[in-house]
VMD Tcl script that draws the C-alpha trace (Angstrom):
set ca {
  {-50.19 29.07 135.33}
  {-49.24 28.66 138.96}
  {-46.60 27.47 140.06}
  {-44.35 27.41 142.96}
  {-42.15 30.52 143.59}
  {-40.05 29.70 146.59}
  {-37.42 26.62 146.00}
  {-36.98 24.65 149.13}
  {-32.82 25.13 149.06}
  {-32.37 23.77 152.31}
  {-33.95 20.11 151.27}
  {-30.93 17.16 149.84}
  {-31.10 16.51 146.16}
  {-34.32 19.09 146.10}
  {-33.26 21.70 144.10}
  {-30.49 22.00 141.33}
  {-28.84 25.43 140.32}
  {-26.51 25.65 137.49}
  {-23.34 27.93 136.93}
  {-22.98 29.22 133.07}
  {-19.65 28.42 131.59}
  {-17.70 31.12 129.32}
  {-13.88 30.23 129.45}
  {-12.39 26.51 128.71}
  {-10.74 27.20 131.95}
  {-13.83 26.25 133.54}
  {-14.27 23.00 132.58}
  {-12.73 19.54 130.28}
  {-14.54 18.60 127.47}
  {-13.09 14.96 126.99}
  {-12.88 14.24 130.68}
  {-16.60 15.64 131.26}
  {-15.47 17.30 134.29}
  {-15.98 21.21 135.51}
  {-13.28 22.82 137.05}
  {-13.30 24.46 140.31}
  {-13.24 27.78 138.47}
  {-16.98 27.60 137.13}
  {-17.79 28.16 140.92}
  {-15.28 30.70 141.85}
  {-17.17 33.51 143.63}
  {-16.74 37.59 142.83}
  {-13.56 38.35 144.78}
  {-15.82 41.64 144.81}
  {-18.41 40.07 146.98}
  {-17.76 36.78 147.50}
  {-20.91 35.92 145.45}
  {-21.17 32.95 142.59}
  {-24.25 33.95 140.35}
  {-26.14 31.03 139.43}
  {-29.89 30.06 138.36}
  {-32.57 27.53 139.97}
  {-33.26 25.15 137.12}
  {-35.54 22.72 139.01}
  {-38.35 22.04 136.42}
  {-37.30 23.77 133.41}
  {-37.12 22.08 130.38}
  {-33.47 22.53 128.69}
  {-34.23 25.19 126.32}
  {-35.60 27.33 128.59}
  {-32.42 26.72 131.00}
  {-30.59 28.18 127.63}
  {-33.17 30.79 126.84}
  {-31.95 32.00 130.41}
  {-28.62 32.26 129.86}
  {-28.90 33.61 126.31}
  {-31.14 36.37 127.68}
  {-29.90 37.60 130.97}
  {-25.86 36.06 131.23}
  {-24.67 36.39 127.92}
  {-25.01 39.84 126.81}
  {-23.22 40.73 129.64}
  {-20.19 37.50 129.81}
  {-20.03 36.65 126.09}
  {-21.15 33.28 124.44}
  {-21.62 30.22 126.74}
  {-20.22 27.25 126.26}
  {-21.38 25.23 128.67}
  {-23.27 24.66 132.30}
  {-22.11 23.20 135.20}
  {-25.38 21.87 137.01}
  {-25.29 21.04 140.83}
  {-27.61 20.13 143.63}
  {-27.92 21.84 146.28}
  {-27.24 19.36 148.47}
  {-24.08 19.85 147.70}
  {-23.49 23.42 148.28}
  {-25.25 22.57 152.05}
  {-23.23 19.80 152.30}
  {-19.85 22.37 152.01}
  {-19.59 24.00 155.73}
  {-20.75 27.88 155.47}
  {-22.40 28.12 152.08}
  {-26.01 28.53 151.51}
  {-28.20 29.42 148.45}
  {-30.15 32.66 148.37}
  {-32.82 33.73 146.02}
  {-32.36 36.70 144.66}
  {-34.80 37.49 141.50}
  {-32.47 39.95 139.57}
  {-31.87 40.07 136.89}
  {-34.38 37.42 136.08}
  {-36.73 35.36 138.91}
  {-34.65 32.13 139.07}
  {-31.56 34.25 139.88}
  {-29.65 33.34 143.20}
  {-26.11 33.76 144.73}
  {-24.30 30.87 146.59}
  {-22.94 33.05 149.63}
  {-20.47 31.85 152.90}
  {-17.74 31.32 150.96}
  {-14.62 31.35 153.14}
  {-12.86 34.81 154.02}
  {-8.84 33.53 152.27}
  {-8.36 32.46 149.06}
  {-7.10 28.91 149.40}
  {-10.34 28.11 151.54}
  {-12.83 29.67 149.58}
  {-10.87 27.89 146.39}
  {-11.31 24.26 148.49}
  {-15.31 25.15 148.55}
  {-15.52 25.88 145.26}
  {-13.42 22.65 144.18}
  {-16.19 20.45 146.00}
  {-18.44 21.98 144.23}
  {-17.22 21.33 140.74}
  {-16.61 17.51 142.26}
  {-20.46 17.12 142.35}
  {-21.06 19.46 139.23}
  {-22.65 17.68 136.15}
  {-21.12 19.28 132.91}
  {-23.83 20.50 130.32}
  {-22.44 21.50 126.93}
  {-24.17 24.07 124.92}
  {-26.41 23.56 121.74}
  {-24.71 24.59 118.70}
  {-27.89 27.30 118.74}
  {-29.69 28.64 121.41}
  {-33.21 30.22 119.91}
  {-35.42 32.69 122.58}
  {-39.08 32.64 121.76}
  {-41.47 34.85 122.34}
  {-43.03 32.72 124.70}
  {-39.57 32.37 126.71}
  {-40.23 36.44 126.82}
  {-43.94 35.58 127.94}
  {-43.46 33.66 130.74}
  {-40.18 35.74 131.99}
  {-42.65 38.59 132.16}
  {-45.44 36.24 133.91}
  {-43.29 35.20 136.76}
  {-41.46 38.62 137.37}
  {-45.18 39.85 137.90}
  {-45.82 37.00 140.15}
  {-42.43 37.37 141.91}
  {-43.31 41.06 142.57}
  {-46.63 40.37 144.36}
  {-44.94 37.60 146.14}
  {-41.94 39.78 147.28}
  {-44.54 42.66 148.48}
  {-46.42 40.26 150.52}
  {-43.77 39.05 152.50}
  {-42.51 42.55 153.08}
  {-45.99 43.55 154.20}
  {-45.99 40.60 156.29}
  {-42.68 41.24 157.88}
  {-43.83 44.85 158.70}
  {-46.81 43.79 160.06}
  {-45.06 40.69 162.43}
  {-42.43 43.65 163.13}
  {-45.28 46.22 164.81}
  {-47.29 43.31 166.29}
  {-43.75 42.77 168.57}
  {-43.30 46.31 169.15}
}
mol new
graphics top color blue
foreach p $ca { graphics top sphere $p radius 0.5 }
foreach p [lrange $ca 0 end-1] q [lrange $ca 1 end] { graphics top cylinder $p $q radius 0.2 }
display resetview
């Protein structure tokens, strides 16, 4: 099994990540529409956790989010699926891999220092959000646990390369 580790954010209508929805706050059922609170970022960090989906098949974009979101949010109701085309196209934010807790993890970072800016970003973003609603029942198989553990040992030797690398480019300059 080998497939490609590093997404290509920076390429229009490449990639798609999606947000996980928790709270009917976040999105309309009847209108089909997501909210600009599905991509409000950690007031913490001015984060928003979401996961690169490009080339999954839907139940393992559940799987994901039944594994590794909602233990820790509670049950999800939905998914609010974006390009990221979209998130380059919004002055400031960018998409960054980060691999934890799970491989397709990343962070949409930039977002603006105030409130009422940063709440702008995020409303473009639900603009060109696709609303996914949850399957009545989201099953994990063991092969879902398989291949997590597969690319997290692939993402490891892949993450230890390019650190090597870097050290290595870092003392060829010195």
């Amino acid at each position: 099994m080998r497939r490609r580790l590093r997404p290509s954010f920076d390429r229009p209508n490449w990639e798609r990540v999606t947000a996980y929805l928790f709270h009917s706050n976040q999105f309309n059922v009847k209108k089909r529409i997501v909210y600009w609170t599905a991509f409000s970022p950690s007031v913490k960090n001015r984060t928003k956790s979401v996961y690169w989906i490009s080339r999954l098949i839907e139940h393992f974009v559940w799987s994901i989010g039944q594994r590794h979101v909602a233990p820790f949010r509670g049950d999800i109701k939905g998914r609010a699926d974006v390009g990221t085309s979209s998130v380059y196209g919004i002055k400031g934010l960018s998409v960054v891999l980060t691999s934890k807790p799970h491989p397709r993890h990343a962070d949409i970072v930039g977002w603006h220092a105030d409130k009422p800016a940063w709440r702008l970003q995020a409303e473009k973003l639900a603009d060109d959000a696709e609303l996914v609603l949850a399957p009545s029942a989201i099953q994990v198989t063991r092969q879902d646990l398989e291949n997590d553990d597969a690319r997290s040992r692939v993402s490891s030797v892949v993450l230890t390369a390019l650190f090597i690398a870097a050290v290595a480019a870092i003392a060829i300059s010195l």
